[in-house]
Structure formats: C-alpha cells, structure tokens
C-alpha positions in Angstrom: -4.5 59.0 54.1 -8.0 58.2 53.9 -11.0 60.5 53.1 -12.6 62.2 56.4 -15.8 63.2 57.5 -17.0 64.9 60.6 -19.1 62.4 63.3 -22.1 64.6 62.5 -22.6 63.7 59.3 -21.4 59.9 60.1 -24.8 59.7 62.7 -26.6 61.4 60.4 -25.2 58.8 57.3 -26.0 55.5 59.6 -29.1 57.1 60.9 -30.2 57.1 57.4 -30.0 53.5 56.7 -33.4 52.7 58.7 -35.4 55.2 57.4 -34.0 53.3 53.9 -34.5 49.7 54.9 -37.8 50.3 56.3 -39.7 49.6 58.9 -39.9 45.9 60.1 -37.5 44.4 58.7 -36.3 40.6 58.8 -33.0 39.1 59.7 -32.6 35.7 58.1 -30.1 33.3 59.7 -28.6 30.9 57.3 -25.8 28.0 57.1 -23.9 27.3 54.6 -21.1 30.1 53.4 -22.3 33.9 52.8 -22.6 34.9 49.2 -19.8 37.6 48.3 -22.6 40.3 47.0 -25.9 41.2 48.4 -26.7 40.7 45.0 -26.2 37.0 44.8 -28.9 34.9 45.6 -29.1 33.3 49.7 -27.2 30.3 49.9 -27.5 27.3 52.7 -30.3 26.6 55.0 -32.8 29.0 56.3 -32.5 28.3 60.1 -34.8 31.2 61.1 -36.0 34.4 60.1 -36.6 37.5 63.1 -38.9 40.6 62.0 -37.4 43.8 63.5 -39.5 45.7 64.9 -40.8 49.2 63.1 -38.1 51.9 65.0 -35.3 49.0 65.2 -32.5 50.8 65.3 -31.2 53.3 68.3 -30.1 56.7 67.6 -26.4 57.2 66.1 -23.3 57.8 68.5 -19.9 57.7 67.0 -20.7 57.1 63.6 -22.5 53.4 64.6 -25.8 52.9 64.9 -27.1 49.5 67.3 -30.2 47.8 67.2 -32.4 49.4 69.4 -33.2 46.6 71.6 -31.3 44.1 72.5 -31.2 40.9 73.3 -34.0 39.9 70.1 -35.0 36.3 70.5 -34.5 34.3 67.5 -36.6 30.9 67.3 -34.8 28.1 64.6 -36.9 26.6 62.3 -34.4 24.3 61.3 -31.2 22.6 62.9 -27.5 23.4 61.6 -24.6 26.4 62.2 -25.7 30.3 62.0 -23.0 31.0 60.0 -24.5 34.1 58.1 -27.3 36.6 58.3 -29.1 39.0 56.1 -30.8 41.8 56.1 -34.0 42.6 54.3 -36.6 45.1 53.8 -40.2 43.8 54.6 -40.7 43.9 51.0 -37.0 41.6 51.2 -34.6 43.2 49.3 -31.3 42.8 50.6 -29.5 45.6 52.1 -27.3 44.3 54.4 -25.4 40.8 55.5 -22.6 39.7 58.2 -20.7 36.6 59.5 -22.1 35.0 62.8 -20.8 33.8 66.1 -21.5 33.0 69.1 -20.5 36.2 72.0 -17.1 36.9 72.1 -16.0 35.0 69.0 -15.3 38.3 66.3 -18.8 37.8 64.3 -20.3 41.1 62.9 -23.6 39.4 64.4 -23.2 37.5 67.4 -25.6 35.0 69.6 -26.1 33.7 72.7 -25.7 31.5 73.8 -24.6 29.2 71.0 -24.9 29.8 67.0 -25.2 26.2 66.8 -28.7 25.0 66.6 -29.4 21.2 67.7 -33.3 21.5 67.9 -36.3 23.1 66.1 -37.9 25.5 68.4 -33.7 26.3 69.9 -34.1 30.1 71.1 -30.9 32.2 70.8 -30.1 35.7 71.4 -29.2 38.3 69.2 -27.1 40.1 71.4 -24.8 42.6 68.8 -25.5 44.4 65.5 -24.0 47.7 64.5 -24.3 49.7 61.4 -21.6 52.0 61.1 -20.0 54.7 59.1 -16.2 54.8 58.5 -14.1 58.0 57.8 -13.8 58.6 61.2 -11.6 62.4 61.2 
C-alpha cells in the first residue's frame, strides 16, 4: 500500500505550488514530442505562449488545485499540432509540463475546440489544467 496523507495537507501541498511558480506565469504550447525531464531543453515549435495571470490558480479542493479562470484564450503564433505544454515562471524556469488534446480526448491539458492549429492568429481555449496531490487516504 501506498504512503497516505490527509486532504488538508494535500490543498495545502498544491496550494503551495503558485505561491512557488510565481505570479504570471507562461504556458508555452509546442509541437513536436515532450522532453522526458523538465530539465531537458523545449523541443518542437513554439505555437504560442499564454501569460497567466498573477492569482492563477483557484483555491485547493480534494487535493487538486484548477486554474482559476477558465476558458484562457490562447492566440498561435505559428501553425502545427499542440502536442505539449509547459509551465514556466515569469523569470521561465520550468516547473511543470503535460500532453495536450483537444476536450474529451485524455490530455492533462486540453483545448477547444481543436489542438490543431491551421492559421496564425487561430484562438483556442484552454479549457482544463489541474495540479494535484496524490496520496489520497
């Protein structure tokens, strides 16, 4: 069996992680395949970048914490498959990064209404993103 830990101290856990990112920080939507490590370098095609706003995520329930508002618009600034985003602090370390799909298709990320972009200027929706804390007792 696996370690435990109460949901108080999962919301408080996952609550931490914004006051550690920082405020505004980006999402940048590549192509291409995501590296194994949020050490490793970005890989594929920056389609577009979204700056979070400075309280961007909503208080914790269950261990998970969502983005506070949702849906963000996300404007490409190239054309290809979302495939990947990160997560970066404004000063863009990475501290976070998850597989994207369109609603409904399993992606820790997902976008509506397409992640395929066809056109500079294409606005999508990020309509999903949770950060949460497993151990669930």
């Amino acid at each position: 069996m696996a370690w435990q830990v109460s949901t108080s101290y999962r919301n408080a856990a996952a609550e931490l992680f914004e006051s550690h990112v920082g405020t505004s920080p980006t999402i940048t939507w590549f192509d291409g395949t995501m590296p194994a490590l949020l050490a490793t370098a970005d890989a594929g095609t920056v389609i577009a970048t979204t700056t979070l706003p400075s309280n961007w995520l909503a208080a914790a329930s269950s261990g998970s914490c969502a983005l506070a508002t949702t849906p963000v618009s996300v404007v490409s600034t190239a054309t290809g498959t979302i495939r990947y985003a990160r997560l970066k602090s404004s000063g863009g370390t990475v501290h976070g990064q998850g597989l994207v799909t369109a609603v409904g298709n399993g992606g820790d990320l997902t976008l509506s209404p397409t992640n395929v972009i066809s056109e500079i200027g294409q606005q999508v929706s990020l309509v999903t993103f949770n950060h949460g804390i497993g151990g669930a007792g």
